[in-house]
DSSP file (Angstrom, degrees, kcal/mol; ACC not computed):
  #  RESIDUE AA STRUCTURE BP1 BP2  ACC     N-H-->O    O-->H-N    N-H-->O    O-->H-N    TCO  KAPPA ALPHA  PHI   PSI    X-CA   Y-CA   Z-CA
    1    1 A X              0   0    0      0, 0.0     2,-0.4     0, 0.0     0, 0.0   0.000 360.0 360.0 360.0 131.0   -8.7  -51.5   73.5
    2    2 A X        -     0   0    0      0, 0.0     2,-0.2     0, 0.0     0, 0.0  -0.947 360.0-148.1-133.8 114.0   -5.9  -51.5   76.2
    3    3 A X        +     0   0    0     -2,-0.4     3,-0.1     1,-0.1     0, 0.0  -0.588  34.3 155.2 -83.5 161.2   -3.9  -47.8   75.8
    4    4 A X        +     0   0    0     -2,-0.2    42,-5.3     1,-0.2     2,-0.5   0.273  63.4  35.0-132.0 -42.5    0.0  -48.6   76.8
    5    5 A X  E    S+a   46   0A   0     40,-0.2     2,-0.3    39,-0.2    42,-0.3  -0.923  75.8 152.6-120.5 117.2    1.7  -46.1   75.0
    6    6 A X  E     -a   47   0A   0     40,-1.8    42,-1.1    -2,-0.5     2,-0.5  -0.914  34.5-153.4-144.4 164.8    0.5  -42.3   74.3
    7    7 A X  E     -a   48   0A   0     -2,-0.3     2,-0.5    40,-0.2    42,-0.2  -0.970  22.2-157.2-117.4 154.8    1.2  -38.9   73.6
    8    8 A X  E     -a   49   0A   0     40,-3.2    42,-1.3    -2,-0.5     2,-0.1  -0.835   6.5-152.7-130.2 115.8   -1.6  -36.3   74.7
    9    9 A X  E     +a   50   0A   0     -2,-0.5     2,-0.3    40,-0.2    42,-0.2  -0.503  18.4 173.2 -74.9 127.5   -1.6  -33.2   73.0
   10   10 A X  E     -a   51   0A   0     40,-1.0    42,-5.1    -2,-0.1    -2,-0.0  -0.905  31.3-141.7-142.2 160.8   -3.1  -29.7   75.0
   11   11 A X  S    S+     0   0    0     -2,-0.3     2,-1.2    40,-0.2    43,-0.3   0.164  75.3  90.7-113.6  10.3   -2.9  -26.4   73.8
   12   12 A X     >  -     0   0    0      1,-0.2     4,-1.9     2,-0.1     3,-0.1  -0.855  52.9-166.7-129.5 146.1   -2.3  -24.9   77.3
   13   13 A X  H  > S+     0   0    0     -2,-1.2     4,-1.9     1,-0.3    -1,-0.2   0.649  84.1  53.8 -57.6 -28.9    0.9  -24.5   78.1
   14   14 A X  H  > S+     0   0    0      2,-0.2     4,-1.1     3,-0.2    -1,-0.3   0.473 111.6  48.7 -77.9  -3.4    0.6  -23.8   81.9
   15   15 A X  H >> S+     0   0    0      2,-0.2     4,-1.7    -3,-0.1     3,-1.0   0.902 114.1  43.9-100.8 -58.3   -1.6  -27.1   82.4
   16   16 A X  H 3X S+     0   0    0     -4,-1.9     4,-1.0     1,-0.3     5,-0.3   0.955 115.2  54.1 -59.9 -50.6    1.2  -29.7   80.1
   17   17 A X  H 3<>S+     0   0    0     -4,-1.9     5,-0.6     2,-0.2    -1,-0.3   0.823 113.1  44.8 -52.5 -37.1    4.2  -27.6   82.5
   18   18 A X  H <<5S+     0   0    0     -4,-1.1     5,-0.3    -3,-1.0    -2,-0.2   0.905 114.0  43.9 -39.7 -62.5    2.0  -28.8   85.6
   19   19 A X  H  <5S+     0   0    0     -4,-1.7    -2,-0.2     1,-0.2    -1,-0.2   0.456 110.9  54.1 -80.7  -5.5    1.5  -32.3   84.6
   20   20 A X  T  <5S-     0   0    0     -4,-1.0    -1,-0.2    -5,-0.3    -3,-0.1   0.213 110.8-124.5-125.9   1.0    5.1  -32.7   83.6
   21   21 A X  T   5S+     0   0    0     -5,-0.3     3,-0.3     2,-0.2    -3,-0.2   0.624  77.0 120.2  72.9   1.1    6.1  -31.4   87.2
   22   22 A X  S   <S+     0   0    0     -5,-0.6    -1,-0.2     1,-0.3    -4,-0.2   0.248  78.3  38.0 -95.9  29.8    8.4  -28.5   85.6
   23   23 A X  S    S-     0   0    0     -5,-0.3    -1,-0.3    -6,-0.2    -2,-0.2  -0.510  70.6-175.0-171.8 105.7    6.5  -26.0   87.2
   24   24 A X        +     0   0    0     -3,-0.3     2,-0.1     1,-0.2    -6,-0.1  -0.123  61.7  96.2 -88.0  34.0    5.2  -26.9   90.9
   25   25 A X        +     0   0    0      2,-0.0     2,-0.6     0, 0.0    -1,-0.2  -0.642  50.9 160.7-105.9  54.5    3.0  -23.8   91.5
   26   26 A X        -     0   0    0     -8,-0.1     2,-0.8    -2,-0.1     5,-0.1  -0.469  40.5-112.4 -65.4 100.4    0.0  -25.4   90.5
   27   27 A X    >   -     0   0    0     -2,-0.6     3,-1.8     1,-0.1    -2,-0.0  -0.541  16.0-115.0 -88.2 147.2   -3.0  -23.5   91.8
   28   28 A X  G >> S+     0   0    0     -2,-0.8     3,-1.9     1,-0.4     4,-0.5   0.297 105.9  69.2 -67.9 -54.9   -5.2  -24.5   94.2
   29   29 A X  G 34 S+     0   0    0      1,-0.3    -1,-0.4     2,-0.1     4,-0.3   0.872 117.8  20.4 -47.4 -51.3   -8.4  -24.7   92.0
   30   30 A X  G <> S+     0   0    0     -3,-1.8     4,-1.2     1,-0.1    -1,-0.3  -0.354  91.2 109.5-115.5  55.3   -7.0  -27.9   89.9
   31   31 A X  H <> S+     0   0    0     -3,-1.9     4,-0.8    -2,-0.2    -1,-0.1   0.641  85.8  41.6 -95.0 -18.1   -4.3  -29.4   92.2
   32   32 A X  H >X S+     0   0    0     -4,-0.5     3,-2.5    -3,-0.2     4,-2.0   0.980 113.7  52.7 -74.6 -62.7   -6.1  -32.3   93.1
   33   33 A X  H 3> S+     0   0    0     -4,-0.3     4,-2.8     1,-0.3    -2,-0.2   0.832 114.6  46.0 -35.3 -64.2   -7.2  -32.7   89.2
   34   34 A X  H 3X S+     0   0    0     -4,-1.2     4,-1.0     1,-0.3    -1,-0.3   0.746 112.8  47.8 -62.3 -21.2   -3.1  -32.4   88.2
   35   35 A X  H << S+     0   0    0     -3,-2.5     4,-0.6    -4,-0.8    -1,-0.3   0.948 113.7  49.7 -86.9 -25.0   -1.9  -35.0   91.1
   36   36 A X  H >X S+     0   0    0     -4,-2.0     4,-2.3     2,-0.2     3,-2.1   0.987 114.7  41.2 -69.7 -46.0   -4.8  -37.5   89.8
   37   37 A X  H >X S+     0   0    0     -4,-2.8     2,-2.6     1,-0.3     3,-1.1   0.845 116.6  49.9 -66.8 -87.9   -3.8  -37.1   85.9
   38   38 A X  H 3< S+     0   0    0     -4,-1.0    -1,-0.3     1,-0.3    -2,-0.2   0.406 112.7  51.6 -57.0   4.5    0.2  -37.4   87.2
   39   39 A X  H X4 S+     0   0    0     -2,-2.6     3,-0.9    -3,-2.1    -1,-0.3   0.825 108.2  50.9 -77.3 -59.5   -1.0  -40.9   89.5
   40   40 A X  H X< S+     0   0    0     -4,-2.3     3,-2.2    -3,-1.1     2,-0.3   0.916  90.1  77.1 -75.1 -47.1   -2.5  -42.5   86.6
   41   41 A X  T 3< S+     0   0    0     -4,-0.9     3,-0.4    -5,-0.3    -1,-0.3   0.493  79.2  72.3 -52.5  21.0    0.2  -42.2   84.3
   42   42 A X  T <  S+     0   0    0     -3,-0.9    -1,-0.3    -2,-0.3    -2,-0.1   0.717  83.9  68.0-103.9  -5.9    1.9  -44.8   85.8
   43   43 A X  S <  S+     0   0    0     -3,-2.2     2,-0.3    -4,-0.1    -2,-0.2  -0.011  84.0  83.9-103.2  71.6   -0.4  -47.0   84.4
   44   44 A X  S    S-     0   0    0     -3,-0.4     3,-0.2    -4,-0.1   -39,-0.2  -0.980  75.9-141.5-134.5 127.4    0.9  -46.3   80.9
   45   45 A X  S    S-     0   0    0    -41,-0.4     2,-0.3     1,-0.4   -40,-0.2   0.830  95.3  -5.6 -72.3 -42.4    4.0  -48.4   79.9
   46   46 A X  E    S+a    5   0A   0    -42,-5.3   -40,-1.8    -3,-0.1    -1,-0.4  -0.940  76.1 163.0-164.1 146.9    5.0  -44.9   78.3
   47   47 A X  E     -a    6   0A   0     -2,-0.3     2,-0.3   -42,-0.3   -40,-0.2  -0.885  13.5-163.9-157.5 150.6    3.1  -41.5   77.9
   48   48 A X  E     -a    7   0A   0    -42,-1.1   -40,-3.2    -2,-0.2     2,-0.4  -0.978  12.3-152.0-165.8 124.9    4.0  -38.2   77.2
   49   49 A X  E     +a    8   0A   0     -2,-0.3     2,-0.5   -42,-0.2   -40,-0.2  -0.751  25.8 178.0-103.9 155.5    2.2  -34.8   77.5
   50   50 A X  E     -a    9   0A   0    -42,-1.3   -40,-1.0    -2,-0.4     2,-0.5  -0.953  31.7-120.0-159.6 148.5    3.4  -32.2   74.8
   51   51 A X  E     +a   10   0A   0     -2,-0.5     2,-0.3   -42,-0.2   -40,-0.2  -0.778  35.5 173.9-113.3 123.3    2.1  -28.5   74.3
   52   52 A X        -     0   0    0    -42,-5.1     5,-0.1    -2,-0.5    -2,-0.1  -0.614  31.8-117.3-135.1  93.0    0.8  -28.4   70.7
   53   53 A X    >>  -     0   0    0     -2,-0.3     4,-2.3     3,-0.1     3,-2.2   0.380  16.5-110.2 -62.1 174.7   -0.9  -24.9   70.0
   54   54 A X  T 34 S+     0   0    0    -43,-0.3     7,-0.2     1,-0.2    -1,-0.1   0.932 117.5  57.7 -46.4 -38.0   -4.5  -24.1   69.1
   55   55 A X  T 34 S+     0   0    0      1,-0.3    -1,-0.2     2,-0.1     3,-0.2   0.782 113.7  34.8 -74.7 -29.1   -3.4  -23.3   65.8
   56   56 A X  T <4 S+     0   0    0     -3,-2.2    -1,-0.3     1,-0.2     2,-0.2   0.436 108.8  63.6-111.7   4.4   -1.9  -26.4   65.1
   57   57 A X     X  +     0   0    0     -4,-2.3     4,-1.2     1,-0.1    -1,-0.2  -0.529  58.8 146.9-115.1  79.8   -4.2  -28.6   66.9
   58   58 A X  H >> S+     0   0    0     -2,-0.2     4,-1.8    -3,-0.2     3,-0.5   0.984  79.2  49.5 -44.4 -90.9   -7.8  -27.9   64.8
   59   59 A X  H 3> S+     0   0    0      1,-0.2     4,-1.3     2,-0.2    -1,-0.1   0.746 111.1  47.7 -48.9 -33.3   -9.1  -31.3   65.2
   60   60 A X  H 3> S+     0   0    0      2,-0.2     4,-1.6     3,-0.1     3,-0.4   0.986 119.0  48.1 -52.5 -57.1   -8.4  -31.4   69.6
   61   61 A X  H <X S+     0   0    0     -4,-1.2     4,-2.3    -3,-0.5     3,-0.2   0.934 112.7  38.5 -59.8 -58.2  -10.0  -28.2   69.5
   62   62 A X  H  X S+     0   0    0     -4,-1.8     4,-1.4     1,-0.3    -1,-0.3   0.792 114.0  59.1 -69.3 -21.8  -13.4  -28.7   67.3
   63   63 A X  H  X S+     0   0    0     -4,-1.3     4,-1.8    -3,-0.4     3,-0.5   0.857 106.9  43.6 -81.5 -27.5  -13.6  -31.8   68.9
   64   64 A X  H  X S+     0   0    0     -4,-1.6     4,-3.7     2,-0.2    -2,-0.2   0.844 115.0  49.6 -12.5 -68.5  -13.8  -29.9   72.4
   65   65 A X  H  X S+     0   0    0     -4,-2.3     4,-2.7     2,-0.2    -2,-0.2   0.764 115.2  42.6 -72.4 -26.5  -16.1  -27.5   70.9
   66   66 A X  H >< S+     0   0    0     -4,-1.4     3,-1.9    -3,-0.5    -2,-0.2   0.993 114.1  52.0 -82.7 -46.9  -18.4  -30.6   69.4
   67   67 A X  H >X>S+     0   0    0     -4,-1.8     5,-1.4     1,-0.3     3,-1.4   0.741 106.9  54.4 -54.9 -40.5  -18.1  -32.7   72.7
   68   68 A X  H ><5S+     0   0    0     -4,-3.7     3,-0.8     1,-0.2    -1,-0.3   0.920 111.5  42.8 -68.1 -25.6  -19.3  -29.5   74.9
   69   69 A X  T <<5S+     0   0    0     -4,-2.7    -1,-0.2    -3,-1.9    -2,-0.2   0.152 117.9  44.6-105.5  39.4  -22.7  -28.9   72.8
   70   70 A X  T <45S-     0   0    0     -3,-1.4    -1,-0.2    -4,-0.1    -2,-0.1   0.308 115.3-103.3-130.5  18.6  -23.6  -32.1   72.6
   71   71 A X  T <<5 +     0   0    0     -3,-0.8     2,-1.0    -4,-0.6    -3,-0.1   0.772  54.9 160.9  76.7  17.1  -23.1  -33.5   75.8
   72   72 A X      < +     0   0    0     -5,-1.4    -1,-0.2    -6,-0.1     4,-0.1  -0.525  12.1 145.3 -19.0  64.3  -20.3  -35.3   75.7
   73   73 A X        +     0   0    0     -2,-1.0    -1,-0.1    -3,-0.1     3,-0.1   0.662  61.9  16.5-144.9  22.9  -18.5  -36.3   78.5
   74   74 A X  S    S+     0   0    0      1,-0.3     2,-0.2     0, 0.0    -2,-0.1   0.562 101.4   2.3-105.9-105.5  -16.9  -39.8   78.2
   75   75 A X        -     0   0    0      2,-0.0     2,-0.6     0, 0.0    -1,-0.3  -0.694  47.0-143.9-117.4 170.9  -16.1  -41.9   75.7
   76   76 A X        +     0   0    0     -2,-0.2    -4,-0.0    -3,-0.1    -9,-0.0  -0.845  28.2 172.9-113.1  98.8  -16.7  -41.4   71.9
   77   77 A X        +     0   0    0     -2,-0.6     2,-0.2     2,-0.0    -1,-0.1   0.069  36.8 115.3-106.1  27.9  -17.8  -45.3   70.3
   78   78 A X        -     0   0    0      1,-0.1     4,-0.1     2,-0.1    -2,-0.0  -0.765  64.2-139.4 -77.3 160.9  -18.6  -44.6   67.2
   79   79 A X  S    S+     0   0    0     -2,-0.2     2,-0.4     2,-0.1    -1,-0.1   0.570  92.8  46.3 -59.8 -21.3  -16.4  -46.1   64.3
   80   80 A X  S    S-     0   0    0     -3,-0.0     2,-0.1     0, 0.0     3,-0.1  -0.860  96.5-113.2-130.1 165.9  -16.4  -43.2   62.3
   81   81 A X        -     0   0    0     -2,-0.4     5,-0.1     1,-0.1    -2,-0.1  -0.475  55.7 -69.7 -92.3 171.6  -15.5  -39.4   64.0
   82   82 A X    >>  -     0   0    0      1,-0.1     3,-2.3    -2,-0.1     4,-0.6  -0.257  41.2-121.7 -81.1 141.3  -18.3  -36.7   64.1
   83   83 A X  H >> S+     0   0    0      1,-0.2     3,-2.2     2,-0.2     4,-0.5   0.956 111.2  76.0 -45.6 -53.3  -19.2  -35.2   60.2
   84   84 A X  H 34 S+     0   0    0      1,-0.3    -1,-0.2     2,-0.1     4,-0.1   0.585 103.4  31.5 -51.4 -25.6  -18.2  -31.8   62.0
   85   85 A X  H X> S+     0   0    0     -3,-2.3     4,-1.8     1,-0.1     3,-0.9   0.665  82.3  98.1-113.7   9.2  -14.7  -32.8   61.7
   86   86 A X  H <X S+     0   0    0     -3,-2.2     4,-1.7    -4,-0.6     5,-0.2   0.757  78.9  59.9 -40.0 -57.4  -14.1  -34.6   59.0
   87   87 A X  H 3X S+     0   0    0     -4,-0.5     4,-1.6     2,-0.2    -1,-0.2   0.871 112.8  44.9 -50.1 -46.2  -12.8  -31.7   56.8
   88   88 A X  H X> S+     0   0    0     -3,-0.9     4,-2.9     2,-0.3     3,-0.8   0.976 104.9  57.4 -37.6 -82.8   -9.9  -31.3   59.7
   89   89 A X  H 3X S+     0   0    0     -4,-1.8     4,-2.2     1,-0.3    -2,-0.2   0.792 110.6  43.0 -32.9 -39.4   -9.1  -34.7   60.0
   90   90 A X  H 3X S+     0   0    0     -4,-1.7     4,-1.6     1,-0.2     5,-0.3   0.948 114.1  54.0 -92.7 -26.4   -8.2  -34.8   55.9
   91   91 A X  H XX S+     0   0    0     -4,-1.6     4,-2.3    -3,-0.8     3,-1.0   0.982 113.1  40.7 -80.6 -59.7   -6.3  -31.4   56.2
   92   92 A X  H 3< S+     0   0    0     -4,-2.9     4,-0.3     1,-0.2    -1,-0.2   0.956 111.7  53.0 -54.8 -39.4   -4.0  -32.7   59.0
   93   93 A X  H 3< S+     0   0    0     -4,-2.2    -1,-0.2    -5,-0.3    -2,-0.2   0.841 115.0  46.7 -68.0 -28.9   -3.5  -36.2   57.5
   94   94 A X  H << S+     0   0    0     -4,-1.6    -1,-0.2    -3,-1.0    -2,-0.2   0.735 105.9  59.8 -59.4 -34.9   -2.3  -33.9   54.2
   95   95 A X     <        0   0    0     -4,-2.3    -2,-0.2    -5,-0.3    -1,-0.1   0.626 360.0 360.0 -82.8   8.4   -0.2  -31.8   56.2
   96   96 A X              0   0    0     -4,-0.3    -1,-0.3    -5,-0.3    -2,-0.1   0.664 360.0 360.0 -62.5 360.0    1.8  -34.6   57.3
């Protein structure tokens, strides 16, 4: 699967104001981390990073929480998403 176009959704605000270069007082601890993510978007035909809060990103979040206690730390390849969020998934796709 070859991404070209994307949005990527975070719930903190200071980190998407970093990566989207409207606020250059990035500290020290992730500056490297924020110029590698703002390099690589140029190989994205279009991308867009967007502040979405916790409250309305459920499924980013629990999927966070499943990927840190289970060892996570890549890719996901299954076909179908983890039981743990299933319930999520059908509530956002209603709340459309």
């Amino acid at each position: 699967m070859e991404l070209t176009h994307c949005i990527i959704e975070g719930d903190a605000l200071s980190i998407v104001q970093y990566i989207q270069g409207l606020d250059v007082n990035i500290p020290w601890k992730i500056r490297s981390v924020i110029s590698d993510i703002q390099a690589l978007v140029f190989a994205f035909a279009d991308v867009k990073f967007v502040f979405v809060p916790r409250s309305l990103n459920f499924v980013a979040h629990e999927l966070a929480k499943f990927a840190l206690h289970n060892s996570v730390s890549d890719w996901w390849w299954s076909p179908t998403p983890p039981t743990s969020i299933l319930n999520s998934l059908k509530a956002d796709v209603l709340s459309v």
